[in-house]
C-alpha positions in Angstrom: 181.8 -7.1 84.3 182.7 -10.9 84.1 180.1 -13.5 83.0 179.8 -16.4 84.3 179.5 -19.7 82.4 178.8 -23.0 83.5 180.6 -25.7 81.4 180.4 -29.8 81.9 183.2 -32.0 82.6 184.3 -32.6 79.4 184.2 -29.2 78.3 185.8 -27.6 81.3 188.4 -30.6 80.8 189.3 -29.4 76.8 189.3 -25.9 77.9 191.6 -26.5 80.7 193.8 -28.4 78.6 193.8 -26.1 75.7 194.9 -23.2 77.9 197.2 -25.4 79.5 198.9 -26.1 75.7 198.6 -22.6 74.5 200.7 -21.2 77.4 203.3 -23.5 76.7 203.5 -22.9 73.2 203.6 -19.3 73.4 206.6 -19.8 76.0 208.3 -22.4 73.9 207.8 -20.2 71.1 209.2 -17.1 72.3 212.1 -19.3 73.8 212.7 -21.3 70.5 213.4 -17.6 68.7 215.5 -16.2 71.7 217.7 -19.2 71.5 217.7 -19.0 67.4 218.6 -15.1 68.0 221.5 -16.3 70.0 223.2 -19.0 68.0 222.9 -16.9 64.9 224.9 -14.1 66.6 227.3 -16.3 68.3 228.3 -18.1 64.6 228.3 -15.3 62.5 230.2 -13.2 65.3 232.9 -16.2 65.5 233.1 -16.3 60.9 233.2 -12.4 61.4 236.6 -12.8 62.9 238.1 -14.0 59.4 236.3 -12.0 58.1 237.8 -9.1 60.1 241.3 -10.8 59.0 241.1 -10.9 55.5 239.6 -7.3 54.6 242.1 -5.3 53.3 240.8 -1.8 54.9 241.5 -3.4 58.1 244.5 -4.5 57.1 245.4 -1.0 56.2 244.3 0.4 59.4 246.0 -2.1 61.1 249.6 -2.0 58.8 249.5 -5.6 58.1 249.5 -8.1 54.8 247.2 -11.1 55.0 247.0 -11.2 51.3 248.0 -14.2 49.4 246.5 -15.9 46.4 242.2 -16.7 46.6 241.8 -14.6 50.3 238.7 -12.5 48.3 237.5 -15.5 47.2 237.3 -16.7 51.2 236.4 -13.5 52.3 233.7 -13.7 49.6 232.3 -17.4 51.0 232.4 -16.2 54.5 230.4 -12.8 53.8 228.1 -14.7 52.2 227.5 -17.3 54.9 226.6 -14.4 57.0 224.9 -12.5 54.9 222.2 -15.5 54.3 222.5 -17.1 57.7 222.8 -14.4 59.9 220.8 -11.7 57.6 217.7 -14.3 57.1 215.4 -12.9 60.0 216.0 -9.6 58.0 215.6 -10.3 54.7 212.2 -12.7 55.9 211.0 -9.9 57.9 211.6 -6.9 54.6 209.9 -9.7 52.5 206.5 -9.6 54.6 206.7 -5.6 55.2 207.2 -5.5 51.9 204.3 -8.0 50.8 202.1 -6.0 53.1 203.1 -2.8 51.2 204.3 -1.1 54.5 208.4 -1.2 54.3 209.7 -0.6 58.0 212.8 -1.1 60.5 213.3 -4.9 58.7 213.1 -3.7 54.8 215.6 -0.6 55.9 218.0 -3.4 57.5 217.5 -5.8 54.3 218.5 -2.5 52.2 221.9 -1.6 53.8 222.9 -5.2 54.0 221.8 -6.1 50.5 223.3 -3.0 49.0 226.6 -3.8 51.0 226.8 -7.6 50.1 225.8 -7.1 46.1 228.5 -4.6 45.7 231.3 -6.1 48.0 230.5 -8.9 45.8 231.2 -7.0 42.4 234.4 -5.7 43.7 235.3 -9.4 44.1 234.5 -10.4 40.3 236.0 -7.4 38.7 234.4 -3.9 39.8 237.2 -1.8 40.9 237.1 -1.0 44.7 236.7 -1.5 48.3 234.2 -3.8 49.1 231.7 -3.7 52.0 232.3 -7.4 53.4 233.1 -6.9 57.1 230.9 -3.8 57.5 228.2 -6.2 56.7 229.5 -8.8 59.2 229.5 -6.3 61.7 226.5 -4.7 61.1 224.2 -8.3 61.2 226.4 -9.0 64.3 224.9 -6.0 66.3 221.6 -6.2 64.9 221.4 -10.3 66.2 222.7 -9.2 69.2 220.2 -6.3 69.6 216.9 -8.6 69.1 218.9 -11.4 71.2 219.1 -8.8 73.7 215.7 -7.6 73.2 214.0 -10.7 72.7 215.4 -11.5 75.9 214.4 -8.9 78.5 210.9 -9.4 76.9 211.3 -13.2 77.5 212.2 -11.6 81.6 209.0 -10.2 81.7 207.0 -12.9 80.7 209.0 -15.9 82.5 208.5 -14.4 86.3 204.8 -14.8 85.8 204.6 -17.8 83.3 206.7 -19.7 86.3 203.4 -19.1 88.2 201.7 -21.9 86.4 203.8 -24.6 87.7 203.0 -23.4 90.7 199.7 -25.6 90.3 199.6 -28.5 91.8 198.7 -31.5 89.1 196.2 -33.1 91.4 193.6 -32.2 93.8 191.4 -34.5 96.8 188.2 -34.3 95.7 185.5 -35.1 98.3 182.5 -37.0 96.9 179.1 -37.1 97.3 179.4 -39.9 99.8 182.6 -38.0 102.0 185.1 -40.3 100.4 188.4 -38.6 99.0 190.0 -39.2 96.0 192.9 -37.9 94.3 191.9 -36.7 90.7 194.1 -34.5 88.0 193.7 -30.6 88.6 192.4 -30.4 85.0 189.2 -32.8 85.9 187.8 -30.1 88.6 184.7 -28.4 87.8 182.6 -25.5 89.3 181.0 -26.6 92.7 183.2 -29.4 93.5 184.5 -29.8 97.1 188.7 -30.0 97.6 190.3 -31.1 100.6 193.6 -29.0 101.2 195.6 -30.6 104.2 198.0 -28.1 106.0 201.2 -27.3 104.0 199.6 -28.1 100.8 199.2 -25.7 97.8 195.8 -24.7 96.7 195.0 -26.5 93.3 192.2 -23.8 92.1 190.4 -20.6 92.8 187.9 -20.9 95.3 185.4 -20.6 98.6 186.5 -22.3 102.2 182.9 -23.6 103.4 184.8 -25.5 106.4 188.0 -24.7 108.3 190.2 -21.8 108.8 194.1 -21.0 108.5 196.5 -18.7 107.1 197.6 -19.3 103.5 201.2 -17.7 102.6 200.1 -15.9 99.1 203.1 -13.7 98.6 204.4 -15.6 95.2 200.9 -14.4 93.8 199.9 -10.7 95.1 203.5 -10.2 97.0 201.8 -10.0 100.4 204.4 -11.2 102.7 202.2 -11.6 105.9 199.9 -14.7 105.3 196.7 -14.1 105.4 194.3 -15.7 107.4 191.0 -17.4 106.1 188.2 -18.5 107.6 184.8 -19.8 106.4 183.6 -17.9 103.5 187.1 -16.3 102.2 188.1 -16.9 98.9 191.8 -18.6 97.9 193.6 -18.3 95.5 195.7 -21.1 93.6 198.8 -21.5 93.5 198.8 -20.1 97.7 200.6 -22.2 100.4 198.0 -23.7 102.9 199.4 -23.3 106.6 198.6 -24.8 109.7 194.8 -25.5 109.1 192.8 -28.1 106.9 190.2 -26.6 104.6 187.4 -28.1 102.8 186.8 -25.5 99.8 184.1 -25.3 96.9 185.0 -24.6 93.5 184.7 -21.2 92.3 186.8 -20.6 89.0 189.0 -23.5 86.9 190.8 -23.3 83.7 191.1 -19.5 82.0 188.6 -17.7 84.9 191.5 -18.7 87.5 193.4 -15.8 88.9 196.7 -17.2 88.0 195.7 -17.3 83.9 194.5 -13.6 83.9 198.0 -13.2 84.9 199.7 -15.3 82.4 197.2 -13.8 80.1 197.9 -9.7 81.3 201.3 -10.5 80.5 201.1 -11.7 76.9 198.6 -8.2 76.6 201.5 -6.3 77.8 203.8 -7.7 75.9 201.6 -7.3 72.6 200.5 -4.3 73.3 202.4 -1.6 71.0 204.3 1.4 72.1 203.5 4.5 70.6 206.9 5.8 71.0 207.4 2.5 69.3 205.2 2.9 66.7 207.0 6.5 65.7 210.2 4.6 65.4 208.5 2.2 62.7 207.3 5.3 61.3 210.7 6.8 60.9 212.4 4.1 59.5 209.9 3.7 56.6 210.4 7.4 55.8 214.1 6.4 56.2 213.9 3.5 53.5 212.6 6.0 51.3 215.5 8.8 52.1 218.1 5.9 51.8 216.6 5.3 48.0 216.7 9.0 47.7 219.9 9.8 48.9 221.7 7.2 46.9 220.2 7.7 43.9 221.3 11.4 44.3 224.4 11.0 45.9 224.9 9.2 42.5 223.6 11.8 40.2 225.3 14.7 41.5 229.0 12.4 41.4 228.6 11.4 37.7 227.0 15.1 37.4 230.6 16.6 38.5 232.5 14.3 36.4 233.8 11.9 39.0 234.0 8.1 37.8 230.9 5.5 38.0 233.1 3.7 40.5 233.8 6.7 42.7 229.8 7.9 42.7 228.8 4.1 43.2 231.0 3.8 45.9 229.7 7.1 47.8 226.1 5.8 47.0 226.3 2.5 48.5 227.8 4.5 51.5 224.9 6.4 52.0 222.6 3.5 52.0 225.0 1.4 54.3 225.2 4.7 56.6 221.5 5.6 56.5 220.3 2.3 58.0 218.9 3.0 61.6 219.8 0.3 63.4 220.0 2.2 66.7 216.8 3.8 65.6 215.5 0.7 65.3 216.6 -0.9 68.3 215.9 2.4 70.6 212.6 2.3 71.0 212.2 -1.8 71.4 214.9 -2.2 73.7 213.5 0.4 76.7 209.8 -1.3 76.1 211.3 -4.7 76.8 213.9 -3.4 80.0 210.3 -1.0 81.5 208.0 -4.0 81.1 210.7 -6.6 82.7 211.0 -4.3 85.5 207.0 -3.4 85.7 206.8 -7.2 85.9 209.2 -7.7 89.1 207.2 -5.2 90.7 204.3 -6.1 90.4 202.9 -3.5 87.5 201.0 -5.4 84.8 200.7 -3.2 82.4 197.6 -4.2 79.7 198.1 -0.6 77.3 201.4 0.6 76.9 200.1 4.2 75.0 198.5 5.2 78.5 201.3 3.8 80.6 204.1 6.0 78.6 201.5 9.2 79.5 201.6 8.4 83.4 205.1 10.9 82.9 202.3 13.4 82.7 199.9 13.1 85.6 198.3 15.6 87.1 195.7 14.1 89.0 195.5 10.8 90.7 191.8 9.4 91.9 191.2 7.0 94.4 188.7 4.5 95.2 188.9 4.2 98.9 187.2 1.3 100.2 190.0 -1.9 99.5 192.2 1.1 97.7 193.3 3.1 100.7 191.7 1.2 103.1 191.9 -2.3 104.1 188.5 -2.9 103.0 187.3 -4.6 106.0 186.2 -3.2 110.0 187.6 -3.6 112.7 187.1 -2.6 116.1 189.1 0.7 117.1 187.2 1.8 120.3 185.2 0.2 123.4 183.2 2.0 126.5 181.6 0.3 128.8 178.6 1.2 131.2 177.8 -0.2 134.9 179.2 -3.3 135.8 180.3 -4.5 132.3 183.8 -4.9 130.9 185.3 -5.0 127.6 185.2 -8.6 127.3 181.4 -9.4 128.4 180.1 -6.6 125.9 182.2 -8.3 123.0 180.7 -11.8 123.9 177.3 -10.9 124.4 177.6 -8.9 120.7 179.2 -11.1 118.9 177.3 -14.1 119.8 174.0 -12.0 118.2 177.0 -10.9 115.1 178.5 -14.2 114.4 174.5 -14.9 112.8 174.8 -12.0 110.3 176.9 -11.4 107.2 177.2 -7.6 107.7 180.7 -5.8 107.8 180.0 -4.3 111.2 179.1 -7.7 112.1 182.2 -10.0 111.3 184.4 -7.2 112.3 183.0 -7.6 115.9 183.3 -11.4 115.3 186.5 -11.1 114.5 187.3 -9.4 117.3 186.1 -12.0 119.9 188.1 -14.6 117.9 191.5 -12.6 118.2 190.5 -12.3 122.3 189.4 -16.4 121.9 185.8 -15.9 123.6 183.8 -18.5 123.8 180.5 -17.3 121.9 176.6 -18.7 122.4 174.6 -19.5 120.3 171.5 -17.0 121.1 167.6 -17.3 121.1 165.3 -16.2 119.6 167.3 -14.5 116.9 166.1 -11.5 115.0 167.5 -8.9 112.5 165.5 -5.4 113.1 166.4 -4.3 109.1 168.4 -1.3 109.0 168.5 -1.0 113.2 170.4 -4.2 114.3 169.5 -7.5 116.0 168.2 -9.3 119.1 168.1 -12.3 120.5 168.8 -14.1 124.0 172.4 -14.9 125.3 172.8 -16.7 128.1 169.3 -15.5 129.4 169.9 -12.3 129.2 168.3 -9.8 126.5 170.6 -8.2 124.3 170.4 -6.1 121.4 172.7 -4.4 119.2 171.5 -1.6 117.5 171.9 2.0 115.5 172.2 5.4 116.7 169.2 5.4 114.4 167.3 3.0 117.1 168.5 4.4 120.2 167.1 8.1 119.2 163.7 6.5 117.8 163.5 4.8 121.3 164.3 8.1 123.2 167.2 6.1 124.9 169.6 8.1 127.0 173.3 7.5 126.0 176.9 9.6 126.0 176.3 11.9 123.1 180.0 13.3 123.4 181.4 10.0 123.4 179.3 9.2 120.3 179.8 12.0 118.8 183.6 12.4 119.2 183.9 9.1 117.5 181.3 9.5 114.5 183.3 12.6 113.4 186.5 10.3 113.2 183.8 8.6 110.5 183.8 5.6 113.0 180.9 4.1 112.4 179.3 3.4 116.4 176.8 0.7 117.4 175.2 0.3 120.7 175.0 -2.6 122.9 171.8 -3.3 125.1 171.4 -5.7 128.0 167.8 -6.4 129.5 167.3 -3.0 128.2 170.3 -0.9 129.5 173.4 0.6 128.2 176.3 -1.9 128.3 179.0 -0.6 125.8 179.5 1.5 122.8 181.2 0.0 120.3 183.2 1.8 117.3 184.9 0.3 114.4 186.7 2.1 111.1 188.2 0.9 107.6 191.2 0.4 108.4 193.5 2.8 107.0 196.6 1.2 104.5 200.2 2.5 106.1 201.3 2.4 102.3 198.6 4.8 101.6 199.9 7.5 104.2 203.7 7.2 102.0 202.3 7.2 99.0 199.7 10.1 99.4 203.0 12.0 100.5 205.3 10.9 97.5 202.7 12.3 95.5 202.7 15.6 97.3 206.2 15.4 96.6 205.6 15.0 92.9 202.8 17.8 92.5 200.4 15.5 91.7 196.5 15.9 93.6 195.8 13.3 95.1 192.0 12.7 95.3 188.9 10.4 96.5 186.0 9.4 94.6 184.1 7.1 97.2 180.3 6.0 97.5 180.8 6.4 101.3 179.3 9.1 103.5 180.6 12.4 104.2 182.3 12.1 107.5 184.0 9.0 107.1 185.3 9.9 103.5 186.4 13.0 105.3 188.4 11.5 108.3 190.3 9.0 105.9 191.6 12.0 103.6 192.4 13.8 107.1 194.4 10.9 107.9 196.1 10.7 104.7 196.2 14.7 104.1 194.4 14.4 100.4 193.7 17.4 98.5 190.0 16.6 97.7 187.1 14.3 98.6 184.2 13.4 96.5 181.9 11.2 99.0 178.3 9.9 98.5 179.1 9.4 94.9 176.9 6.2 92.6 178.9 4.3 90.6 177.4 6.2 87.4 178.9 9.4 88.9 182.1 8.1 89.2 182.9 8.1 85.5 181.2 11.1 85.6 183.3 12.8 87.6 186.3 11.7 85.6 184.9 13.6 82.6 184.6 16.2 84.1 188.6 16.7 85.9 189.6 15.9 82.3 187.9 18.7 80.7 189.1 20.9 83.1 192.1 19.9 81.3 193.9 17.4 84.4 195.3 14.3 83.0 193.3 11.9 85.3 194.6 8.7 87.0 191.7 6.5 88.6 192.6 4.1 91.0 189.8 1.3 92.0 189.5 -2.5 92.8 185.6 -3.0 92.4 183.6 -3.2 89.1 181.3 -0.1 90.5 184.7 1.2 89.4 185.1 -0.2 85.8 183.4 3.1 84.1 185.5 5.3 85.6 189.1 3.2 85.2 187.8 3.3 81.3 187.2 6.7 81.6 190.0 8.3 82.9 193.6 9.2 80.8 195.1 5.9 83.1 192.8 3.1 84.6 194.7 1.6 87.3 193.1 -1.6 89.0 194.6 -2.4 92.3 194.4 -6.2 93.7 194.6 -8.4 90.9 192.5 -11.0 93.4 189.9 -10.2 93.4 187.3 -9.9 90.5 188.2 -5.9 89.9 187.5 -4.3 86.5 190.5 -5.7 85.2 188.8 -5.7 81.3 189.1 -1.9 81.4 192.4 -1.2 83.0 195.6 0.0 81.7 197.8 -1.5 84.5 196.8 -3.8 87.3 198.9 -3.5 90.6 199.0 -7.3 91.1 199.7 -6.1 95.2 197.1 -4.0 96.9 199.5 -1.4 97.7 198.8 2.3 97.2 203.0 2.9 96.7 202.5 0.7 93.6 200.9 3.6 92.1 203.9 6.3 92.6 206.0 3.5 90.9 204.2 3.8 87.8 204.8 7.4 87.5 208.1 6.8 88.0 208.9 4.2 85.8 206.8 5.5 83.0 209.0 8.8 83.8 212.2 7.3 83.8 211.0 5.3 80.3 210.1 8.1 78.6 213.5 10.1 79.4 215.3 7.1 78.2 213.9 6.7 75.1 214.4 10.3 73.9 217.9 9.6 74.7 218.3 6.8 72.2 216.1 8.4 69.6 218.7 11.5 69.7 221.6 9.0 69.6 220.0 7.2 67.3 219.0 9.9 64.9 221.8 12.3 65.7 224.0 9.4 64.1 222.3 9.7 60.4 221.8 13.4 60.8 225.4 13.8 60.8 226.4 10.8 58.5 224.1 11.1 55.4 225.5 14.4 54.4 228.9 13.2 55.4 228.6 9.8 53.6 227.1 11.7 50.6 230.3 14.0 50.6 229.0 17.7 51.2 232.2 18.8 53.1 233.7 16.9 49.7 235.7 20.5 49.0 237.1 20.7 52.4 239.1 17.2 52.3 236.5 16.0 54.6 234.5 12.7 53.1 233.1 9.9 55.3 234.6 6.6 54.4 232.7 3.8 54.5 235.2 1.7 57.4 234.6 5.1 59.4 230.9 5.1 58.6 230.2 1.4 59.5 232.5 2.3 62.8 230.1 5.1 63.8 227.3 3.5 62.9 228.2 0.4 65.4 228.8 2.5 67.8 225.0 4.5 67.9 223.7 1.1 68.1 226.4 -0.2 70.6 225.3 3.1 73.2 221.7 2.4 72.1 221.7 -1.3 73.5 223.8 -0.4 76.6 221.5 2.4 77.6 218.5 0.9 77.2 220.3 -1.7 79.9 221.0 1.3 82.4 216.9 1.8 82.7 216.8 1.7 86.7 214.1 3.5 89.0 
């Protein structure tokens, strides 16, 4: 659960300012190192081309004759340009690993590269043979482009939502204590102030309408197309679109409480938050830095061991060490993360912990909440009889004049009612709330009451038990309206039931996957939602402690559980379960313990997880094979095992393959669709 703190003006001003700042940097940031990513590649790729020129194993392959009096001299300066310039976020990166004690991806890199450029350079001032020079080129050119590339589809991720802050309008009417309006800087609100929001204007902060109603287009912010319509007492959201109405609204949340910065804030989570697939790759290239070491030093050995020259054995070392460099490896993992979370983003799916979202592939149970999960979250009327002399209309009026004075679901959904049929209600006499049974009062002289099945069998009154009964077993939930003491109407109303919830309770029937409710409701009206949507089981009647409970308990019966919810009754149970999955980022949901938020309240949402987090997982085997495959084939090669059989990898063939892995890596990783 969320606290609450109350802050002054000039601390709610700081804080809004600070968080204001922070996003910014952490957007210029990330944008400053995409854009240095992209001119280092784009200048070393353009010196690689004399580069390219000059070498003689390429003018060998080729059958030409650049040579002429100096060229390794040039070919020298130009390797070494790129070996510093475009090498630098390498080496820097193998220098902190290194300083940590924890050589990874970035010290493996700064090996092969190193090795290459040190010898190629020998070759130049006297060692005898071929030198390494474009191999290096090429092989900083494809790792620039990979992190450019990477870098990049993180930066897609992020930028969709960061856009959302200048959504915010920069200033806001403030109404003061004396009714007067002022325009004052969006960063200067506080908790409790009163806004003016004229129609067509956007909403400058999160908070409560106490006057007026309209409809406020929210779809850049929870990707509800409809607008929504709001009337006293409904919460908005800023960054929404007012529509046809004016509003007078009170305060609620400013600065890092608003809706819009747990968004901004979600995404920097997700984008920090570390891949264990990820995290094996890191752990295979430190293991690799060591085999590299190994292998060289061996590969040298056993040459000088069988008589061949230093040259020859230093040659088929430095090889090895070029060759074992994962740079697909390292790029495999990385490059999926970065294309699933950009996707995850445009959909919708925030996702906080990427560990549990790689183990959604493995579902076997999904749990839903189902008040504002699979239902709508709100009543509405689904059935009217009337008795005697009464029609629809006159039994609606006379109730919801007596409703429109409560704050009970049953009651607004019967006030909304008359406002969608535009009745003009009383105001009633002699009010009263009979707790737990319903209310009275008098409406246009008359005596009307509108009360429980509860009331009507404590009072021994005589009513169409069929009718009532019929529609109770639907888990409508019936009330009973009275006038001077007889029957007028019966009047039923439901939880709406999401269409999305009906497709996506059959996708997942599709997919083998239970679906299942976990709902504090009672029996009958958990029951005829899960007839409706053809669940496989229904927990109803449950506490809010029982709920996590009953999460332990499908997971040691050995289901990997999914728990779907949008309350914080539901918080213990999203932490509980194998995937947390908050639906309706809006609202205040347990969004502290989730491992993705469905920024939509749509039930489908949840089927797309699985199936990205599916289609993630498949693609990142595929470049760890690709990846690895390469090295398991090139070590021994490079190292010169099938030496006997004429067969030994040269190093132009080596540094071919090698770009190639990575080249297959960084294109598949693009081909990530679901």
């Amino acid at each position: 659960m969320k606290q609450h703190h109350h802050h002054t003006e000039g601390e709610q001003h700081s804080e809004e300012g600070h968080l204001h700042e922070s996003k910014e940097d952490h957007a210029s940031h990330h944008a400053h190192m995409v854009d240095d990513f992209k001119k280092r590649f784009y200048l070393s790729l353009v010196i690689t081309i004399p580069i390219l020129i000059l070498s003689p194993i390429i003018q060998d392959l080729l059958g030409i004759d650049f040579s002429f009096p100096g060229a390794r001299y040039i070919l020298f300066g130009l390797s070494s340009f790129i070996f510093f310039y475009g090498g630098k976020p390498f080496l820097q990166g193998a220098w902190e690993e290194l300083k940590k004690k924890e050589p990874g991806m970035m010290t493996l890199i700064s090996l092969a590269i190193t090795v290459a450029y040190v010898y190629s350079s020998l070759t130049v001032f006297g060692l005898s043979g071929n030198n390494f020079f474009w191999e290096l080129a090429t092989l900083i050119d494809i790792m620039l482009l990979g992190h450019w590339i990477e870098m990049k589809s993180v930066m897609g991720a992020s930028r969709a939502l960061e856009e959302l802050v200048k959504l915010m309008p920069s200033e806001a009417h403030l109404i003061d204590e004396a009714g007067n309006i002022q325009n004052v800087p969006t960063s200067k609100l506080k908790q409790g102030d009163r806004l003016l929001i004229k129609p067509g204007e956007k909403v400058p902060v999160d908070g409560v309408i106490i006057k007026g109603e309209s409809s406020l287009d929210e779809s850049m912010l929870t990707g509800e197309s409809v607008p929504v319509d709001k009337f006293k007492e409904d919460q908005v959201i800023g960054g929404s679109i007012n529509g046809e109405g004016s509003l007078t609204v009170s305060v609620e949340k400013t600065g890092e409480d608003s809706y819009l910065s747990q968004v901004v804030t979600m995404v920097k989570e997700a984008q920090e938050s570390k891949s264990r697939t990820q995290d094996l790759s890191n752990k295979a290239a430190k293991w690799l830095f060591y085999i590299a070491l190994l292998s060289g030093i061996i590969t040298l050995t056993i040459w000088l061991f069988l008589g061949q020259s230093f040259v020859y054995a230093l040659e088929r070392m430095v090889t090895v060490m070029v060759v074992a460099c994962p740079h697909a490896l390292g790029l495999a993992a990385p490059l999926v993360v970065a294309r699933s979370t950009a996707i995850a983003a445009k959909r919708g799916l925030l996702i906080r912990n990427r560990a549990s979202f790689e183990g959604a592939r493995n579902l076997d149970a999904i749990v839903f909440d189902k008040t504002g999960t699979l239902t709508e979250g709100r009543f509405g009327i689904t059935d009217i009889k009337t008795m005697g002399n009464f029609d629809e209309e006159q039994v609606i009026l006379l109730a919801a004049s007596l409703e429109a004075q409560s704050e009970h679901p049953i009651a607004k959904g019967i006030f909304e009612e008359a406002e969608k049929r535009s009745l003009q209600l009383v105001e009633p006499e002699n009010f009263q709330s009979l707790t737990g049974k319903g209310l009275k009062g008098i409406v246009n002289g008359k005596r009307v009451m509108v009360v429980s099945p509860g009331f009507m069998k404590e009072k021994n009154n005589s009513y169409d038990e069929k009718t009532y009964l019929d529609l109770s077993e639907e888990g409508k939930t019936v009330v009973f309206v009275l006038v001077d003491g007889q029957l007028a109407g019966i009047i039923a109303l439901a939880d709406q039931v999401r269409e999305s919830s009906k497709i996506a309770m059959k996708r997942l029937k599709e997919l083998n996957i239970r679906s299942m409710m976990l709902t504090g409701d009672n029996k009958q009206v958990a029951n005829w939602v899960a007839g409706e949507l053809d669940m496989d089981e229904v927990y109803a009647e449950i506490l809010p402690h029982q709920k996590a409970d009953k999460i332990k308990e499908l997971k040691e019966q050995g289901l990997r559980t999914a728990m779907t919810g949008d309350g914080v009754n539901d918080a213990p149970a999203l932490a509980n379960a194998n995937l947390g999955i908050a639906v309706g980022a809006g609202t205040d949901v347990a969004m502290e313990t989730a491992d993705v938020i469905l920024v939509r309240s749509n039930p489908n949402d949840v089927v797309s997880i699985i199936a990205l987090s599916k289609a993630t997982y498949k693609k990142m085997i595929q470049n760890l094979w690709w990846a690895a495959g390469y090295n398991i084939v090139a070590i021994p090669l490079a190292a010169g095992v099938l030496y006997k059989m004429g067969i030994v990898l040269s190093p132009a063939v080596g540094a071919v393959l090698m770009s190639l892995s990575t080249v297959i890596v960084a294109i598949n990783a693009r081909l990530l669709k679901v």
